[in-house]
Structure formats: C-alpha cells, structure tokens
Wavefront OBJ file of the C-alpha trace (Angstrom):
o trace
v -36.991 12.365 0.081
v -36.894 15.114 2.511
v -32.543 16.623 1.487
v -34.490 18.783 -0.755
v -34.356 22.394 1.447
v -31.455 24.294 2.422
v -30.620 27.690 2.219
v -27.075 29.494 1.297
v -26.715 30.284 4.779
v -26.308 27.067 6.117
v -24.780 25.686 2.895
v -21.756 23.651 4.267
v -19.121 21.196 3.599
v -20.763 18.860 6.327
v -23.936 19.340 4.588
v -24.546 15.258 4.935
v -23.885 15.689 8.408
v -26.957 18.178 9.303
v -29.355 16.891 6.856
v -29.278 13.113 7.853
v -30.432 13.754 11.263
v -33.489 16.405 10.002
v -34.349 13.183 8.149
v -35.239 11.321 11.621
v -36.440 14.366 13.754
v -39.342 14.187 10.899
v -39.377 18.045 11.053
v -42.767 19.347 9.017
v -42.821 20.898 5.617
v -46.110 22.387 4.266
v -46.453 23.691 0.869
v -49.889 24.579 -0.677
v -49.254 23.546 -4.205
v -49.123 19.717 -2.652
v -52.353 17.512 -2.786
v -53.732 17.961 0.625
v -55.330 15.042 1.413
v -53.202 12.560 3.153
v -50.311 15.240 3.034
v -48.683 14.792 6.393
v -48.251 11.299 5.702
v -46.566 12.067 2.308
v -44.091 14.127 3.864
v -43.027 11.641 5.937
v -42.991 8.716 3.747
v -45.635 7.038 5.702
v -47.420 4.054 4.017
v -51.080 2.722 5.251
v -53.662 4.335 7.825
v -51.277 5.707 10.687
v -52.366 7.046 13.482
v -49.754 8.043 15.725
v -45.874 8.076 15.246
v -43.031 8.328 17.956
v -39.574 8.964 17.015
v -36.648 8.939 19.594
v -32.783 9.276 18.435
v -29.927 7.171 20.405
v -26.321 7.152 20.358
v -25.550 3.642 19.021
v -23.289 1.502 20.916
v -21.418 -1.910 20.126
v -20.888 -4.634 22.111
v -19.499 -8.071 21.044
v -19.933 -7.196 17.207
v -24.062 -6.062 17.872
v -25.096 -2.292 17.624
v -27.171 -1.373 20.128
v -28.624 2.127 21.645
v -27.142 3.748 24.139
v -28.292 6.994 26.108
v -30.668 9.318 24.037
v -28.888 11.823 22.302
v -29.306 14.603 24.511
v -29.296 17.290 21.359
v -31.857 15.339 19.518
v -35.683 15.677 20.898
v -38.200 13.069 20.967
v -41.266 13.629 18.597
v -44.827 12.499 19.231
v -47.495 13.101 16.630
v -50.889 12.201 15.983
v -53.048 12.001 12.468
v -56.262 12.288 11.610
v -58.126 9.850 9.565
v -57.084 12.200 6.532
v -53.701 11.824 7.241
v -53.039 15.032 8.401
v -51.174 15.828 11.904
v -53.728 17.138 14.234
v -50.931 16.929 17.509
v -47.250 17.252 17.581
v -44.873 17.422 20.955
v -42.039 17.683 21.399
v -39.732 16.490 24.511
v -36.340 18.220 24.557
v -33.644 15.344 26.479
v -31.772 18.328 27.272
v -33.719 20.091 30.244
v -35.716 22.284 27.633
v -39.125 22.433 28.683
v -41.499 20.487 26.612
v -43.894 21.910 23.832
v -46.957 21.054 22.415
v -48.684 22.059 19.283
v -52.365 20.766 18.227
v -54.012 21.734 14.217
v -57.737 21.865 12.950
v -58.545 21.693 9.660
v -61.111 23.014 7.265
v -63.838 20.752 5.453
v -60.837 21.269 2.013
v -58.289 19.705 4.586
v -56.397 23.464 4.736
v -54.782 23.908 7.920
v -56.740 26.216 9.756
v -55.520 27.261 13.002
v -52.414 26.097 15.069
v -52.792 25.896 18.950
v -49.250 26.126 21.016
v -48.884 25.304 24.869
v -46.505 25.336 27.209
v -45.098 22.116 29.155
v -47.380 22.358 31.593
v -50.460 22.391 29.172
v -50.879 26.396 29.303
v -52.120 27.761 26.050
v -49.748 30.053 25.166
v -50.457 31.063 21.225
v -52.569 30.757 18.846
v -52.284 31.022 15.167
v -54.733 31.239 12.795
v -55.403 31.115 8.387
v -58.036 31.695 6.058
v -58.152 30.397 2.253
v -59.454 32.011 -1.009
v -62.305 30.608 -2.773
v -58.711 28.469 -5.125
v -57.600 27.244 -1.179
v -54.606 29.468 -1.003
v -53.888 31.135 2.446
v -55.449 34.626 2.554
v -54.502 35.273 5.916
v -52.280 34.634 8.391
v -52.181 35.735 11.920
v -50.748 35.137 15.489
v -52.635 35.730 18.467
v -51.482 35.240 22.268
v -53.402 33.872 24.951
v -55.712 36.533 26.076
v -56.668 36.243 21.930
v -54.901 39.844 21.129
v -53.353 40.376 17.487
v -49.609 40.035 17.856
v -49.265 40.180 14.087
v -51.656 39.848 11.364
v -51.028 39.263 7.545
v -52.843 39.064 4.662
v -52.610 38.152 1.225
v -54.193 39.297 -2.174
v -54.330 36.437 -4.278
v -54.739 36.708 -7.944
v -55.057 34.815 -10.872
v -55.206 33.648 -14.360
v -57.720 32.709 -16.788
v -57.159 29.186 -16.438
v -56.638 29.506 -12.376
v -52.723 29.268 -12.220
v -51.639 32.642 -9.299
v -49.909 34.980 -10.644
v -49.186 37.334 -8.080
v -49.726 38.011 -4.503
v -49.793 41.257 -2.654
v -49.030 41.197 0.859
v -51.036 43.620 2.440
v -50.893 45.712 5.689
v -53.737 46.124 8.220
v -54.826 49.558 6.767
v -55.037 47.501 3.333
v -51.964 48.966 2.230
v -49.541 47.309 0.192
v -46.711 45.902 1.770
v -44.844 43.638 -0.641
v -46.037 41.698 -3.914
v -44.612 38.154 -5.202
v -45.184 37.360 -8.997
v -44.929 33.774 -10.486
v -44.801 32.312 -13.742
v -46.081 28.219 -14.386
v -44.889 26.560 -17.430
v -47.931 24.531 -19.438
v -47.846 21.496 -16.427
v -48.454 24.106 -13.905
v -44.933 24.245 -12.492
v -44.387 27.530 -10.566
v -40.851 28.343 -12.700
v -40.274 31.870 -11.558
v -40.871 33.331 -8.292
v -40.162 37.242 -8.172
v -40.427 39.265 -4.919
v -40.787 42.565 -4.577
v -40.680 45.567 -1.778
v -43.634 48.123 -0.803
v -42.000 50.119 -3.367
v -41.718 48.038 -6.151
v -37.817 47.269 -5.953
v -36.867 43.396 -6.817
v -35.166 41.878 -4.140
v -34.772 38.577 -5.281
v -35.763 35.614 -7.906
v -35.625 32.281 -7.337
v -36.399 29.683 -10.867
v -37.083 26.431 -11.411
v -36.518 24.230 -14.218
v -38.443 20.511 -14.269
v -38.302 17.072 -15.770
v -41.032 15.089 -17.917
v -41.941 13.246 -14.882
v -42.049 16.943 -12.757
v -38.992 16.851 -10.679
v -36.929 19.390 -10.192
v -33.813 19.308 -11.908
v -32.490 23.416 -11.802
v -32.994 26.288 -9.059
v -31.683 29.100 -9.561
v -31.318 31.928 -6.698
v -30.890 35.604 -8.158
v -29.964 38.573 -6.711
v -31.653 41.653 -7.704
v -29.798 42.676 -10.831
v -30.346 38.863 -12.230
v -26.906 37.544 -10.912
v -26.332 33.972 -9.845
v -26.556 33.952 -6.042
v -26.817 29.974 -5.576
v -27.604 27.705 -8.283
v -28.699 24.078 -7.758
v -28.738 21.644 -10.211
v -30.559 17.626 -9.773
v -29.979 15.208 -11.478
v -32.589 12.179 -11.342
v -32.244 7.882 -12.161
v -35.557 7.070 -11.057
v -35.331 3.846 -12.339
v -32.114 3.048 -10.239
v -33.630 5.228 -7.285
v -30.621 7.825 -7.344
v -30.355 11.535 -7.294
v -27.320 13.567 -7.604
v -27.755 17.310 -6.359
v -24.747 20.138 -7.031
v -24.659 23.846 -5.600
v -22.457 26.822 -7.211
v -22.499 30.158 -6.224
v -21.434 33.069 -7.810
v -19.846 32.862 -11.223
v -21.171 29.319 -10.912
v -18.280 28.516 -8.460
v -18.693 24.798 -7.320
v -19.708 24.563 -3.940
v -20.967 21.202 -2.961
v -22.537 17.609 -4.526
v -24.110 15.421 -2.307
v -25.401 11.716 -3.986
v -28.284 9.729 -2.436
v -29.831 6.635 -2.723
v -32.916 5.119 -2.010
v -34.334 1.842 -1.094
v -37.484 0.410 -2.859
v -39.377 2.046 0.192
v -37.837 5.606 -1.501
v -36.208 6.129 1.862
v -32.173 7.255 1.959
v -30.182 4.906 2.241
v -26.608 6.246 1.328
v -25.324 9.687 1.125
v -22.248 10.821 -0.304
v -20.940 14.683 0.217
v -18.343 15.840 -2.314
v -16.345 18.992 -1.335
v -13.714 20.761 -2.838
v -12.605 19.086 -6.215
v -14.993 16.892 -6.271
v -13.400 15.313 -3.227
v -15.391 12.719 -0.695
v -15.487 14.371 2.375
v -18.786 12.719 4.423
v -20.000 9.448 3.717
v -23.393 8.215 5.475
v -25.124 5.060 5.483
v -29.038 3.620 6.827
v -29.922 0.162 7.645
v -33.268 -0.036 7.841
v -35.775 -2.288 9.654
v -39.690 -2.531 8.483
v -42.845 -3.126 9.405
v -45.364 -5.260 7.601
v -46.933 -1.640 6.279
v -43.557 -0.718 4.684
v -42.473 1.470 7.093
v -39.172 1.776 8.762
v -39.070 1.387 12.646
v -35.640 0.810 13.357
v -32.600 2.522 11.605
v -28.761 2.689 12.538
v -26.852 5.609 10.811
v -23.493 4.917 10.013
v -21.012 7.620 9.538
v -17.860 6.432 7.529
v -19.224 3.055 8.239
v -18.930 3.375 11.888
v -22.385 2.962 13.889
v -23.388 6.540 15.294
v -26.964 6.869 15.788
v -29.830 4.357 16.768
v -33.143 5.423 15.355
v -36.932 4.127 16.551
v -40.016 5.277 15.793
v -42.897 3.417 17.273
v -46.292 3.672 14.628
v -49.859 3.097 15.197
v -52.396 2.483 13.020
v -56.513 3.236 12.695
l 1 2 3 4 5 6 7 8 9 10 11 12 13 14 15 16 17 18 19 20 21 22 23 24 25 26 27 28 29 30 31 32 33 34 35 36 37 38 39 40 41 42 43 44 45 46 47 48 49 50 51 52 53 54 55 56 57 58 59 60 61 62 63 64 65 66 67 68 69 70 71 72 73 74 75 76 77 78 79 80 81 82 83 84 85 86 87 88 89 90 91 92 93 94 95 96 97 98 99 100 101 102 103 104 105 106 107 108 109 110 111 112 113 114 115 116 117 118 119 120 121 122 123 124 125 126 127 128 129 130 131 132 133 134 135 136 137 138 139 140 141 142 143 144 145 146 147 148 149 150 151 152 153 154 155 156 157 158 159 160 161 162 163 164 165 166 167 168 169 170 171 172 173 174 175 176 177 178 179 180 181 182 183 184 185 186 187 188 189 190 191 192 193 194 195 196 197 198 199 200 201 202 203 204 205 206 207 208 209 210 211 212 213 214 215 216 217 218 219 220 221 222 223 224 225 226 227 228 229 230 231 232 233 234 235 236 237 238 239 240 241 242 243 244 245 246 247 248 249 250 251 252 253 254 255 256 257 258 259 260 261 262 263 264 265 266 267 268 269 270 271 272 273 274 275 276 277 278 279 280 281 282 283 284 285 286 287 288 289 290 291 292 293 294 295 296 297 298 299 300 301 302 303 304 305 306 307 308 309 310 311 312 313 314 315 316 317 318 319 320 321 322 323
C-alpha cells in the first residue's frame, strides 16, 4: 500500500503513471506514530526475517509472445538495502544507471529502535554528512540536526514536545538555537488516538495551514482535508475502503470541491497492487496499469512486469535475503 502520499503540487492526470514506479524504487517513508519494531519491513510489504533486498527496474521486451527485460531503465536507479535483525534498514545505496555518481546512506538505532543518526557518503566511500536525532522520554524526535564532515552544525532543530494527561501530543514548538520560538504545530486525536487535526502555525502565531483526517472502525483513513488559512478547501481527499474484496478507491477535489482525480487499486492476497485505474475529467479512464507478480516461498514478490494499457513496459526484480 504505498499510493497513499502526494501533494497538490504534483497532483496530475498521469497520477498512475508516477506512482506505480515509486512503488518499485521502494522509496522510504518514516512516520513516528507507526510501531517501530520491524517498521522498515512494514513499509515495504516484506514478509519473514529479510536481510538484504536489491531492486533493479528494466524496460520489458517481447520476443516470440515471452516478456523479457531489456536494458535497465536508465531513469530508474538500482536500490540496495540492508536490515537489521529488527527489521529496520541499517544501509541503503543507491546506483544511478544514468552516470550519476553513486550514494550511500548507513542508520543506527537507539535501544527503543528510534532512528538515531543517518551517515551519508559519497561514491567513493567519503563521508560527506551526517545527521543526527534525539527522542523525548514518549520517543518523539526532540531534535534534529545536520552536520558536515568536519562535524560542524549546518542546521540544527529542535522540538518542544508536549502532552496530554493520558500521553496523546498536543502541540509542538519548533524552537530556534537561542530557544526561541520559531513555529508551533497543534493536533487533536479522536478517542482511538487518531491524530484528526494538524494545525501549523508561524513564529508569530498566524495559521498557515490545516490538514484533517477522518478514519474508519478498522483505522483507515477515509477523508483528508487540506485547508488554507481562513479554513477553505485547498485539496480534499476522500478513500473509500472493501477490505474484504482488497479494493480502495481514492478521489481528490480542490477548491469548491472541484473534482480533480480518482484513481482505483487492487490488491492481491499478498496486499500488493495489482491494478490501477486513473479517472480524469468526467470520470473518464485515462491510465490503466496492471502487475503480474512472481513469489517467493516467504510471500514476497521477486519478479513483476508492469503493464501499461496492457502492453508490457517495465520488468521488475528484486533479489531478497534472509537471516
């Protein structure tokens, strides 16, 4: 399930088009209201102990009726990471197959599994950055900063976390180094916990935006709404979930709840996509994408072929290894 993030921005009628392919270049996404343990491998739909995961993208060719890969997709990098026995990714490269230089990016972690400091070198193995988090006594980050190689502060941030009685946050001011305010976000959790409102705010106390959420009996999202300041629709987002049949319909409007876009997924038993449907204008099909799948005896997938309007356009593997 990873269609779930886009921003207005990059909101598109070839929507299907982008997010397909973030799907296989298994791009991280960290959020600290997620159980830790074993997170990594939750984001990426990962089944069993794995160690180590390889993903490379091809152009899919066919010859005499068989789909096969062809070159690597030069605008597509290849993606090497490596887990710890908790699951979490303690290595990740990247190797651009476009004559970008290679990057690599190692993690440690805390004894509460909280990321604790990210290490960045060059393609020659150069440490070139560093960045670095604490935690609050409830594990969320305190600080935040970025360092470069000689260890001097390129930017430092950090957070005042508070709280209420029964230990949901409420707010968070972002502080300057003097100690200064600099900024201050304010939630509000319904009874399950669910952050529903998110309100941020300026040095000076002006709103700049609010973003809500609305959620399910089972705790999926089914409405986002993005504000502007005066409380006007910016982008609303609405989900619509058949759990049961593995299905999940998701709709943008914009202002004056103009349609914008619907895009329809399904998933396989393995709850990876395996059809995705964009709707345009009136409601009208405008990108149609398909997934064949092949697995491995953990349940994960190690071979896919994208189809685009049922023509064969990409050839997916990703090589796993296991503790």
């Amino acid at each position: 399930m990873m269609f779930f993030m886009q921003s207005k921005k990059n909101l598109s009628f070839n929507y299907a088009s982008n997010k397909i392919l973030l799907f296989f270049l298994c791009s991280l996404q960290f959020s600290f209201g997620q159980t830790q343990r074993h997170k990594d491998l939750y984001e990426f739909n990962l089944r069993g102990e794995v160690k180590s995961m390889h993903t490379v993208i091809y152009k899919a060719v066919k010859k005499s009726g068989t789909i096969m890969k062809g070159k690597k997709d030069p605008s597509r990098d290849e993606h090497n990471f490596i887990f710890n026995e908790n699951g979490m990714v303690i290595e990740f490269v990247s190797h651009p197959n476009d004559g970008r230089s290679e990057e690599k990016f190692t993690y440690l972690f805390d004894d509460h599994l909280n990321r604790i400091e990210m290490n960045r070198y060059d393609a020659n193995g150069v440490f070139v950055r560093k960045q670095k988090y604490t935690y609050d006594e409830k594990q969320v980050k305190a600080e935040e900063g970025l360092y470069d190689a000689s260890g001097r502060a390129l930017m430092v941030g950090r957070f005042n976390n508070q709280y209420s009685s029964i230990g949901e946050i409420v707010g968070r001011d972002i502080l300057k180094e003097n100690g200064n305010r600099n900024g201050r976000i304010e939630y509000q959790s319904d009874s399950c916990g669910n952050i529903t409102v998110r309100s941020r705010f300026l040095e000076d106390g002006v709103l700049v935006s609010k973003k809500s959420w609305v959620y399910n009996s089972s705790g999926y999202v089914i409405e986002s709404n993005d504000y502007e300041s005066n409380w006007s629709y910016d982008l609303r987002t609405l989900y619509d979930w058949n759990e049961a049949g593995k299905r999940m319909d998701k709709s943008w409007y914009g202002n004056k709840i103009k349609f914008l876009l619907r895009v329809t997924i399904l998933y396989d038993e393995y709850w990876n996509e395996i059809d995705v449907q964009e709707f345009g204008k009136k409601n009208k099909l405008s990108t149609h994408w398909r997934i064949e799948y092949e697995y491995d005896d953990e349940g994960n997938w190690i071979h896919a072929v994208l189809f685009k309007r049922n023509k064969p356009v990409f050839v997916v593997e990703r090589t796993l290894g296991y503790f």
